[in-house]
C-alpha positions in Angstrom: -41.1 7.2 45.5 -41.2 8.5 41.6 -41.1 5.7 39.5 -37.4 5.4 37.6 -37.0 8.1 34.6 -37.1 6.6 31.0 -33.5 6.2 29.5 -33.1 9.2 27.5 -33.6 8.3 23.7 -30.5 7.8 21.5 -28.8 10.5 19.7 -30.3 10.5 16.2 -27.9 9.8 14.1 -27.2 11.8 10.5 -28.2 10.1 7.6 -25.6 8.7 5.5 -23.2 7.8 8.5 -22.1 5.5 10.1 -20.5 5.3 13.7 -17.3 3.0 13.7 -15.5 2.3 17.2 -17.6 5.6 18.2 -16.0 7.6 15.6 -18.7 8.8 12.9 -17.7 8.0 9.0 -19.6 9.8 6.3 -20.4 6.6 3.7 -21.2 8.7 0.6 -18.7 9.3 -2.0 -16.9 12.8 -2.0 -17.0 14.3 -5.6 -16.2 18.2 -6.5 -16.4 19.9 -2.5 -19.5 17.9 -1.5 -21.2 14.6 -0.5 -22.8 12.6 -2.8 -24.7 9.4 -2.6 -25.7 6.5 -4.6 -28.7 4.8 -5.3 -27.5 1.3 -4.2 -25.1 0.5 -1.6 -22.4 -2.2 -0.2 -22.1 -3.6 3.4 -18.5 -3.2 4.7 -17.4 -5.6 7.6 -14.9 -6.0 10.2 -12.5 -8.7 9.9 -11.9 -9.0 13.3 -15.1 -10.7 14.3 -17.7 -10.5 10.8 -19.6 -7.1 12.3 -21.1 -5.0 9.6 -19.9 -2.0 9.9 -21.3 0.4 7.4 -23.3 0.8 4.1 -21.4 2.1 2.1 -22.7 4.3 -1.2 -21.7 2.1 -4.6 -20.3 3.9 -6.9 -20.5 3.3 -10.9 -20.1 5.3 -14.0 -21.7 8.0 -13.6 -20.1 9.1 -10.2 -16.7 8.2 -11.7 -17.7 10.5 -14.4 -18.3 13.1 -12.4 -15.2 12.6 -10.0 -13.5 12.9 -13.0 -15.2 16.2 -14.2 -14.3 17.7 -10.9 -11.1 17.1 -11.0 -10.8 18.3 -14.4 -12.7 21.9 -13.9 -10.3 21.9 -10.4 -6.9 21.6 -11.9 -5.8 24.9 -13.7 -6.3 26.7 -10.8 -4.7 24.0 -8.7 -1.8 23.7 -11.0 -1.4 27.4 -10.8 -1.5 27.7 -7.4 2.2 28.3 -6.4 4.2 25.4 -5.2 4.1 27.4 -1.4 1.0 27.9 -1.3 0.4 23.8 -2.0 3.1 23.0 0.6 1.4 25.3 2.8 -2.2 23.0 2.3 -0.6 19.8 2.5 1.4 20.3 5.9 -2.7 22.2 7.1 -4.1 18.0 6.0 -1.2 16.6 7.9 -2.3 18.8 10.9 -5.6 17.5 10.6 -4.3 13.5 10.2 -2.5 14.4 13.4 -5.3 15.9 15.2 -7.2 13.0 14.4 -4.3 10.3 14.6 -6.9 8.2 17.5 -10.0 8.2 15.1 -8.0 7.1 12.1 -6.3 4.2 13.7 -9.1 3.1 15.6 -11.3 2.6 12.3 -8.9 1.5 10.3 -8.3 -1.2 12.9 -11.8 -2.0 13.3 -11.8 -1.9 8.9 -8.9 -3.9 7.9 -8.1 -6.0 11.0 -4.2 -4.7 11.2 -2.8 -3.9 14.9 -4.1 -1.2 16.6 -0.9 -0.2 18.2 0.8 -0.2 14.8 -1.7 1.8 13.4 -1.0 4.5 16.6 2.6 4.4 16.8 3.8 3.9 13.1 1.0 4.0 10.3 -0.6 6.9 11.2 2.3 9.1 12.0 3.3 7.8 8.7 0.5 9.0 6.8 1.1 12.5 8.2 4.9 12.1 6.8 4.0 11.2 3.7 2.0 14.5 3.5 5.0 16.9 5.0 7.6 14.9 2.9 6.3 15.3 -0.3 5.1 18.9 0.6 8.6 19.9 1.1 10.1 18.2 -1.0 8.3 20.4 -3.8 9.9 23.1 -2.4 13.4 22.0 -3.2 12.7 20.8 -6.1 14.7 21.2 -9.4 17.7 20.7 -11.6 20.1 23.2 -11.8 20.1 25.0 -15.5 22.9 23.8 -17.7 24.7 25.5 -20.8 25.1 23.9 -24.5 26.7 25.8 -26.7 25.8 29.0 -25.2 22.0 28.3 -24.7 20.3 27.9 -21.4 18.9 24.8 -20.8 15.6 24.8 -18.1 14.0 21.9 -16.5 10.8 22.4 -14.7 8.1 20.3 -13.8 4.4 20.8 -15.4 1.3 19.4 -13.3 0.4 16.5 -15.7 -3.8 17.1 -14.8 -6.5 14.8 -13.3 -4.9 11.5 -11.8 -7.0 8.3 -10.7 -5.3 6.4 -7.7 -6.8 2.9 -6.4 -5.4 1.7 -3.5 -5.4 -1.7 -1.4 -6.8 -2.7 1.2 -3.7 -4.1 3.6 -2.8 -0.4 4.2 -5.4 1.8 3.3 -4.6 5.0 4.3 -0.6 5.2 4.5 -1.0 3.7 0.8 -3.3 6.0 -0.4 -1.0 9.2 0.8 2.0 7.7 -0.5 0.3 8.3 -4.1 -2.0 11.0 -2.6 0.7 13.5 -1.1 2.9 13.8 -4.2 0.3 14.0 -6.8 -1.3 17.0 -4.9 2.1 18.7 -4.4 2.8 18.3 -8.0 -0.3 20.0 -9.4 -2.5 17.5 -9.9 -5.9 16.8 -8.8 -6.7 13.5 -7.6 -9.6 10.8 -7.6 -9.3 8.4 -5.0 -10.4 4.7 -5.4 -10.2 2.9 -2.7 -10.5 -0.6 -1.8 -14.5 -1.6 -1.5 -13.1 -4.1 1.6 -11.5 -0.7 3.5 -13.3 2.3 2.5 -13.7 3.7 5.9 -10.4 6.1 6.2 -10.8 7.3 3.2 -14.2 9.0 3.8 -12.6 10.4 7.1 -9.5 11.9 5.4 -11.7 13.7 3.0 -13.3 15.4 5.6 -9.8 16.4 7.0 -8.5 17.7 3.3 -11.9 19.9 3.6 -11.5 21.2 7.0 -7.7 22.3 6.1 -8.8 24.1 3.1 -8.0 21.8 -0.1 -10.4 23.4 -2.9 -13.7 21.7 -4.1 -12.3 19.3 -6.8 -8.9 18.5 -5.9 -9.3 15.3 -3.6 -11.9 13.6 -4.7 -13.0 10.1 -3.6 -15.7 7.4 -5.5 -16.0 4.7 -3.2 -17.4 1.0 -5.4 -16.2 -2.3 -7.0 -13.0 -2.1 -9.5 -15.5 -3.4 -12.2 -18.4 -1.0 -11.0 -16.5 2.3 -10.2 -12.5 1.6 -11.0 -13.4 0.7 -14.8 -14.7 3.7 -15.8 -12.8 5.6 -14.0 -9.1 4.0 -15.4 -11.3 4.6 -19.1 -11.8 8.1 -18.7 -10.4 9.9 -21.5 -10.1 12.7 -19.2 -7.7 11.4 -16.2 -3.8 11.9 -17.4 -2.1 9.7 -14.6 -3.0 6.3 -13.2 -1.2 4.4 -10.2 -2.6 1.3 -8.9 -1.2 -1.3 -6.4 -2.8 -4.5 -6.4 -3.2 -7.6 -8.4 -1.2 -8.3 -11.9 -5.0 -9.5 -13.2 -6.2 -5.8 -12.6 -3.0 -3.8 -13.7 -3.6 -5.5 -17.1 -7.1 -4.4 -17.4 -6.2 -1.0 -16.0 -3.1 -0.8 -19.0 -5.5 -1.5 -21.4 -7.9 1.0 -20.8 -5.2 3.5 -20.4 -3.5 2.4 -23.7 -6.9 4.1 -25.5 -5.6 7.6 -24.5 -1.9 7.0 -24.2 -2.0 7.7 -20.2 0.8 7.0 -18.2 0.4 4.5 -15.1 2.8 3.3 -12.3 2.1 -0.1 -11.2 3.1 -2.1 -7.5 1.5 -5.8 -8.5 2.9 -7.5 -5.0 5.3 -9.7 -5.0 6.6 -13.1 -4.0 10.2 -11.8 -2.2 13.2 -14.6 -1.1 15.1 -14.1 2.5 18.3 -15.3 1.8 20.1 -16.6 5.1 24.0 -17.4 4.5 25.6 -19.6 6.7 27.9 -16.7 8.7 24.7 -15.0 9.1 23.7 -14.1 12.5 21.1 -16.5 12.8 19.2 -15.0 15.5 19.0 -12.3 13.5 17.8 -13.9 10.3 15.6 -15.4 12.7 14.0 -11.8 14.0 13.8 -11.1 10.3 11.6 -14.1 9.0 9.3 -14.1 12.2 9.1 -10.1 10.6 7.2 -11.5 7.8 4.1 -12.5 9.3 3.4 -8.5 10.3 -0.2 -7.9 8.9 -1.0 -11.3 9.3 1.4 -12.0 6.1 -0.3 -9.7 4.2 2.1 -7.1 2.6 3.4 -6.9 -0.6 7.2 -6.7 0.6 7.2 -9.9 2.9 10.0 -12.3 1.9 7.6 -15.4 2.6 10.7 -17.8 0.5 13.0 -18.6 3.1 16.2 -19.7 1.6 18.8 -21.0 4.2 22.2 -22.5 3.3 22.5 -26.0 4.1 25.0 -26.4 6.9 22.3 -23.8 9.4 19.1 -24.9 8.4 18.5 -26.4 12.0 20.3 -24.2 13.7 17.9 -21.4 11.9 14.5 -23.1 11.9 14.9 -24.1 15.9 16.0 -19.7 16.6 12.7 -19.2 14.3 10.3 -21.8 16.0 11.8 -20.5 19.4 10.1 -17.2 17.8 7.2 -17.9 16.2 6.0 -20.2 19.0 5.5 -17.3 21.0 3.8 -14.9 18.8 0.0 -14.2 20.2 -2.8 -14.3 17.8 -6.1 -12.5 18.5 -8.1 -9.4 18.8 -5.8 -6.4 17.3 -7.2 -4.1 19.4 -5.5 -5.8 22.0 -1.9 -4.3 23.1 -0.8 -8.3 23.6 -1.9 -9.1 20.1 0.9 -10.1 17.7 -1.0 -11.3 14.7 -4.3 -10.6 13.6 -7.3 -11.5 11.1 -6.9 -11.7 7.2 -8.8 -9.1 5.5 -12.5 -11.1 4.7 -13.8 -15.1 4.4 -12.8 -15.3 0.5 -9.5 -14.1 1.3 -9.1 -16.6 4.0 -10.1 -19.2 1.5 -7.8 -18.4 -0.9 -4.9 -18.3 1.5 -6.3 -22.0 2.7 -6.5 -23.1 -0.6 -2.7 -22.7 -1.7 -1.5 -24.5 2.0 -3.9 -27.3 1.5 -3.0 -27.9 -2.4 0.5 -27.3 -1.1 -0.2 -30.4 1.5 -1.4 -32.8 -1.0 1.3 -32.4 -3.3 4.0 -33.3 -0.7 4.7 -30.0 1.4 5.0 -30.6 5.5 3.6 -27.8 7.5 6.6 -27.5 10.4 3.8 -25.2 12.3 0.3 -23.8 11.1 -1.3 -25.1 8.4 -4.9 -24.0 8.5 -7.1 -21.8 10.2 -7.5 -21.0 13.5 -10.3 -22.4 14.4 -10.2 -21.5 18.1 -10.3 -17.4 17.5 -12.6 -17.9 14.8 -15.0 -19.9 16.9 -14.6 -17.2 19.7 -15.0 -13.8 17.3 -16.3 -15.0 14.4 -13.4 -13.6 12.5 -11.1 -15.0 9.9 -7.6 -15.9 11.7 -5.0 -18.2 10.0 -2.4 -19.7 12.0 1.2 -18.5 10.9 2.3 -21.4 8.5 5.6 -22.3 7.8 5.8 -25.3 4.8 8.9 -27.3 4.1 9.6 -30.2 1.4 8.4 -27.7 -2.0 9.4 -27.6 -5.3 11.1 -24.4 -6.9 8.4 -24.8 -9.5 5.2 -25.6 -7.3 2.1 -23.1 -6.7 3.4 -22.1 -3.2 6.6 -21.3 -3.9 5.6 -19.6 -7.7 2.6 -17.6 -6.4 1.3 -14.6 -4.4 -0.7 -16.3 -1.4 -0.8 -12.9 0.6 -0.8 -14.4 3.8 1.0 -15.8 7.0 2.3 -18.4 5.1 6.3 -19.1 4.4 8.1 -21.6 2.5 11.7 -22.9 3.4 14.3 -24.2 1.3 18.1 -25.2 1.0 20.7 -24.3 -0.9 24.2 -25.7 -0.7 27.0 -24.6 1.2 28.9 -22.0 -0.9 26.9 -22.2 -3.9 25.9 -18.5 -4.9 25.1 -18.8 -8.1 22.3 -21.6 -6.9 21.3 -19.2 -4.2 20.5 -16.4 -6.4 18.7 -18.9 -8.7 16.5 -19.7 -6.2 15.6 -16.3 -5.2 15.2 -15.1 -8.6 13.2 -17.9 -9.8 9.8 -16.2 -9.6 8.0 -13.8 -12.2 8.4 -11.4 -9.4 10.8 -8.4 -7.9 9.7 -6.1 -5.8 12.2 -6.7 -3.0 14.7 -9.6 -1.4 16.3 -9.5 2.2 19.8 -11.0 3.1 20.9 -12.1 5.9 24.9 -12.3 6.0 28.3 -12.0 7.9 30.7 -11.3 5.3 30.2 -7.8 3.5 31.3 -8.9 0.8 29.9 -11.9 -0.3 26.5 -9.7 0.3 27.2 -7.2 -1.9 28.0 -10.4 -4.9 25.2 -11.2 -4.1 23.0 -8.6 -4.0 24.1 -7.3 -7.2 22.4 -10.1 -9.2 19.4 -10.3 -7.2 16.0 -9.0 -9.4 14.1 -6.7 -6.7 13.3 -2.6 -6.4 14.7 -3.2 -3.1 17.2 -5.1 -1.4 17.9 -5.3 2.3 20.4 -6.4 4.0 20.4 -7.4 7.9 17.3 -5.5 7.9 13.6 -5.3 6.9 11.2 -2.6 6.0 13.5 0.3 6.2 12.0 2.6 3.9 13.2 6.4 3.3 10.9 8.1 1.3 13.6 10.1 -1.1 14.6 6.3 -2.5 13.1 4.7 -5.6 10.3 2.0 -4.5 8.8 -0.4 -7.3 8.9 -3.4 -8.9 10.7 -5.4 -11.4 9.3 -7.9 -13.7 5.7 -8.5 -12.7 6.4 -6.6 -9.6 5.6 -3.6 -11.3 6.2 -0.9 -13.7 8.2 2.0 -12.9 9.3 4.0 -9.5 7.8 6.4 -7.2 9.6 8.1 -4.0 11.5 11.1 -4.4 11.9 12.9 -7.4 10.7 10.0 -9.2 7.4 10.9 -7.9 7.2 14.4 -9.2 8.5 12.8 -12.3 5.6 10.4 -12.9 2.7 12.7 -11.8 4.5 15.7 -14.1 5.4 16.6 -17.8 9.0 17.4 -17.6 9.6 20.2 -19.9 13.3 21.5 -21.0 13.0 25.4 -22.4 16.2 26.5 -24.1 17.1 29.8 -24.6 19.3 31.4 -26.8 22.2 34.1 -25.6 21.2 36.6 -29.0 18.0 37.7 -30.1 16.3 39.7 -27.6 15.4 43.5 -29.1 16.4 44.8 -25.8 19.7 43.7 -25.6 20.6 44.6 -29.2 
């Protein structure tokens, strides 16, 4: 008998990439139509269990310099190009999202930790709306022209130029289109920061923008630290529009910078959102929507993590929400089963443990949770932390004041009737980005949601987001509002020609 044949060798793989879930990333940066690496690089891991994952090419100055000189020798023919023929590329990338709607969800997944089956039924079909939306709604855009005193008055909408866009890492993708897509369909060329903890879909979606025909220099991507790559790039005397979501810390350094040159930025800083829950509320419902906030393992900017509850149904709502939250499964998000996954690295998970256990020194109870789980991180070597619910805090204490960013609620009271004390409460942060009510009578709601400090208020509901409506922040939610026209408005120069009725040699 002929001895057994040798297991064929492994496929070689390219340099420079990296296969993730069996899906093969390109790690270097993507400046002016081609790959480009770096000297140095960073390792990216997996949340879900601590596995490296890629090295990723750091970027610094001089590839945000020359990111930014792409974009710059791209955009007057990009702006020029007309608005069809940009819709026409945009709805070509969201083909290419759509074609690869598996790959993209699979390595975000295996990047960030967040479910799998969100990322297949709802994120990634988002990403590819947020591409067709924005694409058609450049087509409709415009003002109809107006008369004063005779003269015509003309609004249009001038491509503002090169725009730097750093995005977080609790939504990589769907983020980075929601500033992405209307950027592009306004004119302007784009370089794309992305979060050095979730680089991975980035890479991939500039290979889809290339395959579907975007010109060299109008998606760009410098993958690297904020200090390393996002510095120079938000100093850049050459980038004309700036949006960021992330931390208040970094949007004043980013403001600064900007300030030099007088550039315009829109800011989403997060948020520390109240659930109001009146006492003629349906209180399973209210219920549905708290257990709603620990989606992402707590870890979005528009969870209402201050649970407010009027007095006479706090019981009767905290024993509907343990019924809940009791059986929500935490594990492995690739599994269909799994409710509740990892946060997003080890320092994060410290950070998050460090507010519950000052919290719990200084008086707090912890009704459920509390600390990490040790069991899942024992079995994958992850960073899981058991959904948290904390009673007994002060209006003014760190856990009800701060950002934690996590699966980690608060619950308080407020007396029966008293709506002045409710809205107190729930305005009593530096924050507003959003609030959600839970009520029975429609019109004590609206009372109340006229006084409450948020971009966006829901009522009986939770994450309902249309992409035509104003979204941003108040206070030190934010600054300004994208969605909508407001989008084209921000990444444009709005420009108002008036023409007089006399004067023309032809007509005289």
């Amino acid at each position: 008998m002929a001895p057994p044949a040798p297991p064929a060798p492994e496929p070689a793989q390219p340099p420079h990439t990296a296969t993730v879930a069996g899906v093969p990333v390109d790690t270097r940066h993507w400046i002016g139509g081609t790959r480009l690496a770096s000297p140095i690089s960073f390792t990216d891991r997996s949340p879900i269990d601590g596995t490296p994952l890629a090295e990723i090419a750091r970027g610094g100055a001089a590839e945000a310099r020359a990111a930014v000189a792409a974009a710059r020798a791209a955009f007057p023919g990009w702006a020029a190009t007309p608005p069809a023929g940009r819709a026409r590329l945009l709805h070509a990338v969201a083909d290419g999202v759509e074609a690869r709607s598996e790959d993209l969800a699979i390595v975000e997944t295996t990047d960030n930790g967040a479910l799998l089956r969100s990322h297949r039924r709802g994120v990634m079909p988002r990403v590819a709306h947020n591409l067709r939306y924005f694409a058609d709604r450049l087509l409709a855009l415009g003002h109809p022209d107006f008369d004063t005193r005779g003269h015509t008055n003309h609004v249009s909408w001038d491509p503002a130029g090169p725009a730097v866009l750093i995005t977080p890492w609790n939504a990589p993708l769907m983020l980075a289109t929601w500033k992405i897509a209307p950027a592009l369909a306004a004119g302007c060329t784009v370089v794309l920061k992305p979060a050095e903890w979730t680089p991975l879909t980035a890479s991939l979606f500039a290979d889809i923008a290339h395959e579907a025909g975007l010109p060299p220099g109008v998606f760009n991507v410098v993958q690297g630290y904020g200090d390393e790559a996002g510095a120079p790039l938000t100093a850049d005397p050459g980038v004309r529009r700036i949006s960021f979501t992330g931390s208040v810390p970094t949007a004043r350094r980013i403001a600064g910078a900007a300030a030099a040159h007088l550039v315009p930025c829109s800011f989403e800083l997060g948020g520390k959102s109240p659930l109001l829950v009146l006492a003629d509320a349906d209180l399973e419902l209210a219920a549905d929507l708290a257990v709603e906030q620990y989606d992402n393992a707590g870890q979005v900017c528009l969870a209402a993590t201050r649970i407010l509850v009027e007095e006479s149904v706090r019981d009767a709502f905290l024993g509907h929400f343990l019924d809940r939250v009791t059986k929500l499964t935490q594990g492995d998000p690739r599994e269909e089963a799994t409710d509740l996954g990892p946060t997003i690295h080890p320092r994060h998970v410290e950070r998050v443990d460090g507010f519950v256990r000052r919290a719990l020194e200084a008086g707090a109870k912890a009704v459920i949770g509390g600390g990490r789980n040790d069991a899942l991180d024992s079995a994958l070597g992850g960073t899981y932390y058991l959904p948290t619910l904390l009673t007994d805090v002060d209006q003014d204490s760190e856990i009800v004041q701060e950002e934690v960013f996590g699966p980690v609620l608060t619950l308080q009271t407020f007396p029966d009737g008293d709506d002045d004390e409710a809205v107190r409460l729930a305005n009593g942060t530096r924050f507003g980005l959003a609030a959600t009510l839970a009520a029975g009578d429609r019109e004590r709601a609206r009372r109340i949601t006229e006084r409450l400090v948020a971009g966006t208020v829901w009522v009986n509901c939770f994450f309902v987001r249309d992409l035509s409506a104003p979204f941003g922040g108040s206070r030190q939610s934010g600054v300004g509002r994208e969605g909508g026209d407001w989008s084209f408005d921000f990444y444009c120069d709005l420009k108002n020609t008036v023409t007089a009725p006399k004067g023309w040699a032809r007509d005289e």
